[in-house]
N, C-alpha and C positions, 0 to 999 in steps of 0.2 A: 822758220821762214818769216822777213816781216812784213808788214802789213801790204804794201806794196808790190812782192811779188807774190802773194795770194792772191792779191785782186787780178792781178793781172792773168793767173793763171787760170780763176774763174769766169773769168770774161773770153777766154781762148775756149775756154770748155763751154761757154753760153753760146758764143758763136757757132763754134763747129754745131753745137745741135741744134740750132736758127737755120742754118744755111745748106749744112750737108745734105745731098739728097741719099735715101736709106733705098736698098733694094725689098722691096717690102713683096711676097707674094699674095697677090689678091684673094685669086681663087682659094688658096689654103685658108686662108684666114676668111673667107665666107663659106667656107665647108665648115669651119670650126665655127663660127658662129652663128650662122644661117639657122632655118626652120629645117628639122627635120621631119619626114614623113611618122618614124612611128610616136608610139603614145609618149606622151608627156612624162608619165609614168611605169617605168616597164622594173617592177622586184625580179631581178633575173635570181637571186638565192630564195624566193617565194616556195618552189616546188622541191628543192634540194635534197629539206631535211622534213621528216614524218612530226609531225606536231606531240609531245610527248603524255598528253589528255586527251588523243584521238581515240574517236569509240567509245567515251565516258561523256554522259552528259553532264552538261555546266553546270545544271543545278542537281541537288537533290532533295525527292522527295521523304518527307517523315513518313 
């Protein structure tokens, strides 16, 4: 393509996304970004699996 009809086909592609109006839905996109109620942090694989040094303590004594 030369140089010319690049441009101009960049400038049809800058346009349309200048001008076109986009069907956007609000609400979804402030469900998806919004504050949620629960914790910040929630390990939902936390409780899953049994720790495999459960019952032994961390340290030992001599």
């Amino acid at each position: 393509m030369g140089r010319g009809r690049q441009k101009a086909k960049h400038t049809k592609i800058a346009r349309e996304l200048k001008y076109d109006t986009y069907a956007v839905n609000y609400s979804a996109l402030e469900k998806e970004l919004g504050h949620h109620d629960e914790d910040a942090y929630v390990d939902k694989w936390a409780d899953q699996y049994e720790d495999e040094d459960e019952g032994e303590p961390s340290f030992k004594t001599a």
